[in-house]
C-alpha positions in Angstrom: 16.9 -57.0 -24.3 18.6 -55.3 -27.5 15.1 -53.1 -28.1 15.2 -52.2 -24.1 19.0 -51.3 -25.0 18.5 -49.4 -28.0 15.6 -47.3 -26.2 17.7 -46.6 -23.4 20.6 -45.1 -25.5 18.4 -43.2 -27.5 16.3 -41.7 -23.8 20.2 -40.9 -22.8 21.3 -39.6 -25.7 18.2 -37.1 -25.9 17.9 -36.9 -22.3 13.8 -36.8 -23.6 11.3 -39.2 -23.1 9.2 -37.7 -25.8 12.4 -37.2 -28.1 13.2 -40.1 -28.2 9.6 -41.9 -29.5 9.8 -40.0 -31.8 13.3 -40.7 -33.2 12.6 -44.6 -32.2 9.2 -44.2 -34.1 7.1 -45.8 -30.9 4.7 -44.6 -28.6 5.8 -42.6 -25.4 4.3 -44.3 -23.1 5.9 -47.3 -24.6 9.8 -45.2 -24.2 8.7 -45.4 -20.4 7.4 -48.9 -20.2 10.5 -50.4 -21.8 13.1 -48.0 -19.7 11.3 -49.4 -16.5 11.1 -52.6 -17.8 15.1 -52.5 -17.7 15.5 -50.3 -14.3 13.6 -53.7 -13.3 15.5 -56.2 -15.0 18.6 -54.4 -13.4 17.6 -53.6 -10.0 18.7 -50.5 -10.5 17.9 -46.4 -11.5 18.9 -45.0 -14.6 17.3 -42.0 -14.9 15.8 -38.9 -12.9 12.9 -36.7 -13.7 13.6 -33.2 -12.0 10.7 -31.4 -12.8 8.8 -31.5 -16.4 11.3 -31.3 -18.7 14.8 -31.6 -17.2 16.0 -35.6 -17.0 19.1 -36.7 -15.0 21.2 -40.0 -16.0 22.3 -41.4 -12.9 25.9 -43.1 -12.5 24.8 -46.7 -13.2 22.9 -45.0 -16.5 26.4 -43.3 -17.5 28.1 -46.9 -17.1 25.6 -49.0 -18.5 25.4 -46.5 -21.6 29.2 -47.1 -22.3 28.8 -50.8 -21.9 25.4 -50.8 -24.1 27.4 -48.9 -27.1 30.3 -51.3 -27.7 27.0 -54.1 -27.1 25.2 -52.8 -29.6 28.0 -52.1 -31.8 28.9 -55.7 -32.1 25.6 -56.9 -32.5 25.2 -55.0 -35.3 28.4 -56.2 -37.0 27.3 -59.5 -36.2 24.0 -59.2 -37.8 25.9 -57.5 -40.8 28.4 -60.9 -40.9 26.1 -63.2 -40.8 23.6 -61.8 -43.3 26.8 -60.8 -45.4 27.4 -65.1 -45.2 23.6 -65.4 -46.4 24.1 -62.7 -49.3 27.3 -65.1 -50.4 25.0 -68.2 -51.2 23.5 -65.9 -54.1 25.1 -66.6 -57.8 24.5 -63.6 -59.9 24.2 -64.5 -63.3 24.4 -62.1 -66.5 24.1 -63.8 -69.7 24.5 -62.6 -73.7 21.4 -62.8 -75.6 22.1 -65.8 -77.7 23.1 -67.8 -75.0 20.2 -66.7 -72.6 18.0 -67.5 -74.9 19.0 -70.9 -76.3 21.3 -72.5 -73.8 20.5 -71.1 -70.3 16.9 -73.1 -70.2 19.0 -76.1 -70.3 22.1 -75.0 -68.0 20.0 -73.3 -65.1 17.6 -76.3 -64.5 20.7 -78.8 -63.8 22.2 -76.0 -61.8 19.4 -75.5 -59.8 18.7 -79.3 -59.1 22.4 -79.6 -58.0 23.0 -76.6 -56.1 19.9 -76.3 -54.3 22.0 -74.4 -51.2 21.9 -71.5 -53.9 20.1 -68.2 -54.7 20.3 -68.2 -58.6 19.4 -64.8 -60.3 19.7 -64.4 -64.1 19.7 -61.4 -66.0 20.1 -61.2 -69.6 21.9 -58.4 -71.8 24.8 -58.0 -74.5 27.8 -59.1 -74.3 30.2 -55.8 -73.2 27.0 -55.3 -70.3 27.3 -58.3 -68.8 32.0 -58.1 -68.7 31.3 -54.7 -67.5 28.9 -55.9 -64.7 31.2 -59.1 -63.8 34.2 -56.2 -63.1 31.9 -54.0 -61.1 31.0 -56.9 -58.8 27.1 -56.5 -60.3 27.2 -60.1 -61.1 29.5 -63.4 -59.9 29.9 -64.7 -63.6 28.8 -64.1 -66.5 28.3 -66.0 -70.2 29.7 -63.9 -73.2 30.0 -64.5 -76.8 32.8 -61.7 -77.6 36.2 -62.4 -76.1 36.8 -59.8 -73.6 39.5 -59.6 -71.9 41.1 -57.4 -68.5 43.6 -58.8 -66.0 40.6 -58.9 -63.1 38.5 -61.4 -65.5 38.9 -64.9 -65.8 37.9 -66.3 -69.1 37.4 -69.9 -70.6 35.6 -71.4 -73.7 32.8 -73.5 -72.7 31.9 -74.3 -76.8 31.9 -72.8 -80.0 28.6 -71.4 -81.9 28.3 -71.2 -85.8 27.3 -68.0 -87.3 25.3 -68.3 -90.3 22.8 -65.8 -93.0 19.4 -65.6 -93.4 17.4 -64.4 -96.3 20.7 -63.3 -98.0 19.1 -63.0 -101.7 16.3 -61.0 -100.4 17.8 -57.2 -102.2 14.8 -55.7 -101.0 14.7 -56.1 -97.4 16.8 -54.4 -95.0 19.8 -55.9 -92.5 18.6 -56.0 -88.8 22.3 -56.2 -87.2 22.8 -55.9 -83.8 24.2 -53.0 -81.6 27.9 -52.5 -81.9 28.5 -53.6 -78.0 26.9 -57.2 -79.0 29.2 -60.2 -79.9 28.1 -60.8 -83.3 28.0 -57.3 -84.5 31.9 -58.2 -85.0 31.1 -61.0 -87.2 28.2 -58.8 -89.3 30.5 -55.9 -89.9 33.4 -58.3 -90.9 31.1 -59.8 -93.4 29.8 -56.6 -94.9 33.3 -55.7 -95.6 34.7 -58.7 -97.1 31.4 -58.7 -99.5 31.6 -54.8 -99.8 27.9 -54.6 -98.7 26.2 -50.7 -98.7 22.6 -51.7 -97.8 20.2 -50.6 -95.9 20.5 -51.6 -92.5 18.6 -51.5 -89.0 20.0 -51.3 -85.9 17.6 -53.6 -83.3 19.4 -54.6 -79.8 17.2 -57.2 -79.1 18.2 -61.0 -80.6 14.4 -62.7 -80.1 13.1 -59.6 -82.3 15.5 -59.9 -84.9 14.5 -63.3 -85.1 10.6 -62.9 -84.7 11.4 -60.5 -88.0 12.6 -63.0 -89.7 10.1 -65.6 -89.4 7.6 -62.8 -90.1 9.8 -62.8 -93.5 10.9 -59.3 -92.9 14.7 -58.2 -93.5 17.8 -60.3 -93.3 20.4 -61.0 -90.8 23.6 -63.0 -89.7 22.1 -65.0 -86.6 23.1 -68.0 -84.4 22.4 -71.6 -86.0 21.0 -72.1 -82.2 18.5 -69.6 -83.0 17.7 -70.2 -86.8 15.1 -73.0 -86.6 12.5 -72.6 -89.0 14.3 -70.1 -91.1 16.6 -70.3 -94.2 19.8 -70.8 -92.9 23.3 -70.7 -94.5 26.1 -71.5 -92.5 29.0 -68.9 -93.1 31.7 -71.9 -92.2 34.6 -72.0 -89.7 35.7 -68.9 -90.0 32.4 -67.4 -88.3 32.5 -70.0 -85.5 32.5 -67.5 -82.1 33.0 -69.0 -78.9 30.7 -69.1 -75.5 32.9 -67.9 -72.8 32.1 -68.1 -68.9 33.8 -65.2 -67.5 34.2 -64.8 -63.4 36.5 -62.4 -61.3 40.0 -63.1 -60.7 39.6 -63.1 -56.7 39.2 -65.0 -53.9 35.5 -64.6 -53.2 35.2 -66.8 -56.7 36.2 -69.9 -54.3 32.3 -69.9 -53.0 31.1 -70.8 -57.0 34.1 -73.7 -57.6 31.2 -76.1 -57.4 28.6 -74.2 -60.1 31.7 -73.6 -62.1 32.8 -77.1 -62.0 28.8 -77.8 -62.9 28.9 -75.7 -65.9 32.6 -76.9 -67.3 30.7 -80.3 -67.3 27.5 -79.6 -69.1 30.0 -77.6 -71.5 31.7 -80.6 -72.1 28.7 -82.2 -73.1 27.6 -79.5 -75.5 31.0 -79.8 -77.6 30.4 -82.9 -77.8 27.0 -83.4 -79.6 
């Protein structure tokens, strides 16, 4: 009934058979099937032919046109509702590198198992990206490793990394550090300060190719201890320990997520503790 509807407002809107297919995209012949189809269904005429182009709406057309708007007006809003309630069982997920890399594979498993109800999309970038995203309503949380902070954000500490040095008495080889919007490019310009470092250094926004560097035994870098197996590792202490953060909006529209949020405080717990 809504297609015979829609057809019909479009034929009196145009006050054109031929108009209209086109604007509807059909067939003209099909414009008059369905308009007869509902002069049928009705019992009723909507519409006059006076000669070959001139077409008259009749009073029962000008009445069922006004009823027909507001009826397709709130079917659209209802279709818009209810796929807008559809789009809110998606969880948007934006994630630093580090912890993309080494601690989502074993978060988004027991989040999918649990929240099966859920779309779960993960995307994966540095750490400013991914607060920027979470206030531009690109994402519903997010996982940084740089404590960000803005009155709109929500943020907690799920656990604590340790920072560490690789190939450190290499003099030859260059530093591969991290672009200045990433959370440990903090820690690496901190530590070339406090050991007055002027070496050469690379720029390289990408964690898993810093790392594949180093295991090819080329340059040196401050790195995760998460993502340092294999490699010659020196922990820089308590002082560089960063934190993981989960970061979600400070709205209502956060009360959908309580249950992945609950999920992931849990398996947070659970990673402090090993």
């Amino acid at each position: 009934m809504f297609k015979l509807l829609l057809t019909f407002k479009m034929v009196y809107e145009t006050k054109n058979f031929s108009q209209a297919a086109e604007l509807l995209f059909i067939a003209q012949p099909t414009v008059s099937t369905q308009i007869r189809q509902l002069e049928e269904e009705l019992q009723t005429t909507l519409f006059i032919r006076h000669g070959r182009t001139t077409l008259l709406v009749t009073p029962q057309a000008e009445e069922l046109y006004r009823r027909a708007t507001k009826l397709l007006d709130d079917w659209a809003a209802t279709k818009n509702e209810l796929q807008q309630t559809q789009r809110q069982q998606q969880c948007r997920i934006a994630a630093s590198h580090t912890f993309a890399n080494h601690f989502l594979p074993q978060l988004l498993p027991l989040l999918y198992q649990q929240q099966k109800q859920i779309d779960f999309s993960v995307t994966m970038v540095n750490s400013l990206a991914v607060f920027e995203a979470l206030q531009q309503h690109k994402i519903d949380l997010g996982f940084i490793e740089k404590p960000l902070s803005s009155p709109d954000v929500c943020r907690q500490t799920l656990f604590h990394d340790q920072l560490g040095v690789v190939n450190q008495d290499c003099p030859e080889q260059p530093w591969l550090v991290r672009e200045p919007d990433s959370g440990v490019f903090h820690y690496t310009a901190r530590y070339f300060a406090e050991h007055d470092l002027q070496e050469t250094q690379l720029t390289i926004a990408n964690n898993d190719l810093i790392v594949a560097l180093l295991h090819q035994g080329f340059g040196k870098a401050i790195i995760s201890q998460s993502a340092a197996a294999g490699l010659p590792f020196r922990s820089l202490g308590a002082s560089y320990q960063r934190q993981f953060y989960l970061i979600t909006r400070q709205d209502q529209s956060q009360q959908r997520l309580a249950a992945v949020i609950k999920q992931i405080e849990q398996w947070a717990t659970t990673q402090r503790h090993k």
